[in-house]
Every structure is written in C-alpha cells, then in structure tokens.
C-alpha positions in Angstrom: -17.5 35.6 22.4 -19.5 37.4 19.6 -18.4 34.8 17.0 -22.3 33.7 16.2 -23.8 30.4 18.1 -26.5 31.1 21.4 -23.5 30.6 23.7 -22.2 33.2 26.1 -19.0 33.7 28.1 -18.9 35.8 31.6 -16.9 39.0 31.3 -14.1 37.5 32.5 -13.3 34.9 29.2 -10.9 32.4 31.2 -9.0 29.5 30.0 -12.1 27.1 31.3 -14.8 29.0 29.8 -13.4 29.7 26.8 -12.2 26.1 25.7 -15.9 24.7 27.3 -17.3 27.5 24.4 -15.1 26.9 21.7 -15.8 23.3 22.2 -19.4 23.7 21.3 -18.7 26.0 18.6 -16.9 23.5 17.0 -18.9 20.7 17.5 -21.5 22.9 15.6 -19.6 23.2 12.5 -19.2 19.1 12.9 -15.3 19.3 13.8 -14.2 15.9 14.6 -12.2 16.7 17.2 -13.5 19.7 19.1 -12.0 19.7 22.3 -8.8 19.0 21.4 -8.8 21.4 18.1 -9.9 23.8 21.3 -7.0 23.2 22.7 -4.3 23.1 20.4 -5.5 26.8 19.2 -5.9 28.5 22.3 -2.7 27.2 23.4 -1.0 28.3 20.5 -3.1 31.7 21.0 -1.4 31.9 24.4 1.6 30.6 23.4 2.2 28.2 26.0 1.9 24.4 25.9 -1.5 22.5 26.1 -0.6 21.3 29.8 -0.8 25.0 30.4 -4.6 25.1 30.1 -4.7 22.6 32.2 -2.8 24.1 34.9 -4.3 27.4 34.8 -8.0 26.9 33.6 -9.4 30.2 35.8 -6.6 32.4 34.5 -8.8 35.1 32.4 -7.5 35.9 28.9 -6.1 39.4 27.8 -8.1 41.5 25.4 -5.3 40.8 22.8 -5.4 37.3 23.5 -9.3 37.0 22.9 -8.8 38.8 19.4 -6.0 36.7 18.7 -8.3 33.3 20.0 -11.3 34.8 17.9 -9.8 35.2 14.4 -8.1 31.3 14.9 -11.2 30.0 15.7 -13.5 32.2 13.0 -10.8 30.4 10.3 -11.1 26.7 11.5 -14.8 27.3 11.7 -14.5 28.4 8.0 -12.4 25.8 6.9 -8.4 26.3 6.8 -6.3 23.3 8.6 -5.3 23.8 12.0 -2.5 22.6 10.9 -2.5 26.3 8.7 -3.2 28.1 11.6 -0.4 26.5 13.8 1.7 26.5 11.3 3.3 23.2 12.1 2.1 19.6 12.2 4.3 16.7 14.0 5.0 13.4 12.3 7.1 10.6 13.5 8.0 12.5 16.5 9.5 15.3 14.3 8.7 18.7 13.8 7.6 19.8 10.7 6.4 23.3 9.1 3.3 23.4 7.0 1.8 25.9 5.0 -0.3 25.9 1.4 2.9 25.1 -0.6 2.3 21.3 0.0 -0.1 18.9 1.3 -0.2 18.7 5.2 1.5 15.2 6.2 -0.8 12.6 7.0 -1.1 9.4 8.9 -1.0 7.3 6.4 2.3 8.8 5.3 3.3 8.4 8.6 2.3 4.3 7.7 4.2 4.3 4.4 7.4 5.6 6.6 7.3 3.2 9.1 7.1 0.3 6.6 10.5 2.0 5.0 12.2 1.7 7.9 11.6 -2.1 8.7 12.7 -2.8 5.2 16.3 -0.9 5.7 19.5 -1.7 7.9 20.4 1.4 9.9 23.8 0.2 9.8 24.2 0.5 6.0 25.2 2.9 3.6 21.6 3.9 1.5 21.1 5.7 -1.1 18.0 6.9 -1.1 15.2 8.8 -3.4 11.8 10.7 -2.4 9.7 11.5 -5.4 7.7 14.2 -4.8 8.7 14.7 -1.0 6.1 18.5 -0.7 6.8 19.5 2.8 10.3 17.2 3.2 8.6 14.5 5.8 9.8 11.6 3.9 13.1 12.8 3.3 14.0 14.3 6.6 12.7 11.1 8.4 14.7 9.3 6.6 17.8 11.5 6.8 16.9 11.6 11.0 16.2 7.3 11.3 19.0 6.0 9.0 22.5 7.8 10.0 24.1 6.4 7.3 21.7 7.3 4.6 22.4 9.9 1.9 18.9 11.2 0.3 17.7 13.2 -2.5 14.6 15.2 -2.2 12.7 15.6 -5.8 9.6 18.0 -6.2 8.0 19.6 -9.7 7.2 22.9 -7.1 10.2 25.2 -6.1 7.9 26.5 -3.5 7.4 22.9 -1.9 11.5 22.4 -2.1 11.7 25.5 -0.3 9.7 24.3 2.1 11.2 21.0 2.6 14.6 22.9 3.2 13.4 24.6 5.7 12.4 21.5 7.4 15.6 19.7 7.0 17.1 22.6 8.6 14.7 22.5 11.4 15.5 19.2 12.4 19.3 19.1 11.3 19.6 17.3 8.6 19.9 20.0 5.8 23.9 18.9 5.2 22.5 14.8 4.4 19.3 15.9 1.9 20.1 17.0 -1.4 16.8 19.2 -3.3 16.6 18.9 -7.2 13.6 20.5 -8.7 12.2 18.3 -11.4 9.2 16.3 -12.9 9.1 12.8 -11.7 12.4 11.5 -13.0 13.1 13.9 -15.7 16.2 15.5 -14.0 17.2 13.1 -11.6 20.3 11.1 -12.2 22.0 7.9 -10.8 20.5 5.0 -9.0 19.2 4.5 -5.8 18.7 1.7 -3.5 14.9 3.1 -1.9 12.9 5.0 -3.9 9.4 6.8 -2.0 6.8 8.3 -3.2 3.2 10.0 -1.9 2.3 10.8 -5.4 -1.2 12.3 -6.2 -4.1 9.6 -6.7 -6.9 11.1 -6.4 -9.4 10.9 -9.8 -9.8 14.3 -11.1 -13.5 14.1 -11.2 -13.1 13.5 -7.5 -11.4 16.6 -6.0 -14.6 18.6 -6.2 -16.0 16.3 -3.5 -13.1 16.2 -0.9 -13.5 18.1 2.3 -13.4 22.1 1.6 -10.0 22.1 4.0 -8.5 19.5 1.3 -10.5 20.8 -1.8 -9.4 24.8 -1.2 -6.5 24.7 0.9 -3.8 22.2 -0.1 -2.1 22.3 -3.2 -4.3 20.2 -6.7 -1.2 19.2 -8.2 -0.4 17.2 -4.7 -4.1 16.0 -5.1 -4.8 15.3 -8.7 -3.7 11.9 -10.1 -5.7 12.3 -13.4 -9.1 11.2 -14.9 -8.3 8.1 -13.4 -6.3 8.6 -10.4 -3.5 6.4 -12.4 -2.0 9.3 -14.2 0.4 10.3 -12.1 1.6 7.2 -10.7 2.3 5.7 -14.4 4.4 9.0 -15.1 6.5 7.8 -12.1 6.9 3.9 -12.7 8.0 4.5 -16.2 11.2 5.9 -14.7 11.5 3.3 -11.9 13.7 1.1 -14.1 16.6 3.4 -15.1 17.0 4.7 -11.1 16.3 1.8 -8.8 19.3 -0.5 -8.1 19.4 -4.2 -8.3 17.8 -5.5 -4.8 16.6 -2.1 -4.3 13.3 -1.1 -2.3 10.3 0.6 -3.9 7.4 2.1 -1.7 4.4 3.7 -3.1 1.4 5.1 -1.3 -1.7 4.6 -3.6 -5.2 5.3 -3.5 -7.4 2.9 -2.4 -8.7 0.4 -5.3 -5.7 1.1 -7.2 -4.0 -1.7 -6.1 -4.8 -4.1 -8.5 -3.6 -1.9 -11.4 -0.2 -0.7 -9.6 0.4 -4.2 -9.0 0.3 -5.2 -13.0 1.9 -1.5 -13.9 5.1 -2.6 -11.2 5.4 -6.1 -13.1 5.6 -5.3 -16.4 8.7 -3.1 -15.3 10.6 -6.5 -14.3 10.2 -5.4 -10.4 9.7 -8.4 -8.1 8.0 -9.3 -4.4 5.3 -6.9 -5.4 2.9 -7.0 -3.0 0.1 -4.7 -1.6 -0.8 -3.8 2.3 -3.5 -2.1 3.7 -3.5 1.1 5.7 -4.9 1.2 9.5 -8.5 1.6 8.4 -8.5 -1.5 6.0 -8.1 0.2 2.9 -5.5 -0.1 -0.2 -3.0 1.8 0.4 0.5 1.0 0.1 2.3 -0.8 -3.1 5.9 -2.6 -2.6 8.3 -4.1 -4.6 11.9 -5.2 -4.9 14.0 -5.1 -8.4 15.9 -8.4 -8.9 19.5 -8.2 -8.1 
C-alpha cells in the first residue's frame, strides 16, 4: 500500500493483510486504537459490517475499494476524526450524524445523560431544555428515553440546529424536539423542569494545545469557554433563574477544576442540592442542582 511506512502488502491486498498493515500504520502515527480504527474504516470502505472482516479475511479487495481504503486511512493518519470519515458516531445506543458543524459526542456526555435519566420519572410529563445541544445527542436521547417528555433544542449555530434536526429525524423523534436558534437564553421563553447543558470550558489559552483532531477539526465556539474557561458557563447560569421551574433539575457538564467555582456561581442563583460528581476517569466533571420548589 504505497501510503509511506517499510511495510508491504502481496499483490493481492485482502481483508487480513490489509487490516494487519493498516494496524501498524496506525500504531505509527500513535493512534490509540489501531486495530479497531482499522476496522471500523475498512468496513465502512467495504461497506459491510465489521463482522464481515471477520468472516471473510482472505477475500482480496477491489482496485476501487483500495483507493477508497487509502484516502480514509491517509486522512486519519493526518488527523480528521474517524468519526468525520464515517460520518456517524453512536451514543446511548442511538445513531447519530456528525460532521464539523458541532463537536463529536463524547463519553462523558454520554455520563452527563445517564445521570439525567436517573433523576426523571419516565412516567411524567417533562418539560425539558438543552442549551447548546450541537449535533442533537442530548435532545434526541431525551426525546427517545422519556415518552412523555416535550424538549426544546437551543444552539447559537444554525448549522449545528440543522444538524441536530437531521438527527431527530433519524431516530424519530423530529415531531417531540422543538429547535430555536439563540444565545444561551436570550430567545428562549417559558420554564422548564430539566435544563442540560455541554457548554464550552475549555480556557482559551488552552485550545492551542488540544489534540490537532480537537484543535482543527471541531467547531472553537463548542470548545472555547473564555480566558478562564468560566466565560461561557456564567453567560448560561445568569439565565438559569428566569427558565428553571420550582423543583426543577439542572445538569451541567464542566471542566475539570471548575467545580469549585460552578458550585458558588449555582448558589448565589438561590439553586439548592448542588453537588458535584466525577466522570469515569476521576475528574470534575458534572455540576447538579435543584431550584427550591
């Protein structure tokens, strides 16, 4: 595969060889997960499910399919998200589209969700309110998990709505998830009983050191929380007051570190039960409070 590295393949180029190759290639360019990155790509080269590969590791690939292979794995190597190439990312067993207009959905998003969902009754009406909801996860999980749930879906970027639409099309929720564009709070109206957010928190001085797929291929204004990561978040809280309902939920994903300082900035709004948890790695990462009925 003339895509630089020492390594050969036989004439031939079949599903065996050509994962066992990419494998290294990747592992060269310090991948985390090579093998399965492998994978995912040449399946999605093929078209066919990963079991596929599996099934048929001597079956040789076409020339088309090599070229196809080859500019995938010349991207990755370079630094766009497999999740880019793909063109879809799952989270919380959901399908999800995902391209530049909005970060890619992470796990610890996934975490933030889950904590949602033990906090509501499915067997109530909710009203419910994601701030800043990019590609739609939020929104359309919640729309999917709680059948009696009506949601709104804010977002300062019309492309990002657009996106987010398309998801809660996808997976059938598009009549239960209502899109407004706006800043934070500044066009929203009426109150909620759960409000979510994934707002940015990153320090601004910080960007410049994430990982090149972060730094150059997601959105900054889904990244950038300010000089002191706090910027953002602040902008948010200030309109937690007028919009949350009396016994109503807030859930915040935060940076880690922050804690301390969302903590005080949740208080001084009269919000109660404020407590912070940690993600699956140990670190700060998700602020909750209640508002006093």
């Amino acid at each position: 595969m003339p895509v630089g590295g020492e390594r050969t393949l036989s004439a031939e180029w079949t599903i065996r060889e050509v994962l066992n190759w990419t494998r290294g290639y990747f592992e060269d360019a310090g991948i985390i997960q090579p093998r399965l990155e492998a994978e995912i790509l040449l399946a999605h080269a093929l078209d066919v499910e990963r079991l596929h590969l599996y099934l048929s590791p001597d079956k040789p690939l076409t020339v088309d399919e090599r070229a196809k292979f080859k500019t995938f794995i010349q991207k990755r190597r370079a630094g766009v998200p497999l999740q880019h190439l793909i063109g879809e990312v799952t989270f919380f067993g959901l399908r999800f589209k995902v391209r530049r207009d909005a970060l890619i959905p992470r796990g610890e998003t996934e975490e933030l969700l889950d904590r949602t969902l033990r906090l509501v009754a499915r067997d109530r009406d909710v009203r419910c309110l994601d701030l800043g909801t990019g590609s739609g996860v939020l929104a359309v999980c919640l729309a999917r998990y709680l059948p009696r749930a009506s949601v709104v879906a804010v977002d300062v970027s019309r492309q990002a709505l657009d996106l987010a639409r398309e998801n809660a099309t996808l997976n059938g929720v598009a009549d239960r998830v209502a899109f407004q564009e706006s800043n934070w709070f500044t066009d929203v109206s009426g109150r909620f009983d759960l409000i979510v957010s994934n707002p940015p928190y990153v320090e601004s001085g910080a960007i410049d050191g994430l990982a090149s797929e972060v730094r150059d291929h997601e959105p900054r204004v889904a990244l950038d929380g300010g000089t002191d990561g706090m910027e953002q978040i602040r902008a948010l809280v200030s309109g937690v007051g007028e919009h949350l309902e009396g016994d109503g939920q807030l859930l915040l994903e935060i940076g880690h570190g922050q804690g301390e300082r969302v903590s005080c900035l949740l208080a001084e709004i009269g919000l109660e039960d404020v407590t912070v948890e940690l993600d699956l790695a140990g670190l700060e990462r998700f602020a909750l409070a209640r508002r006093p009925a």
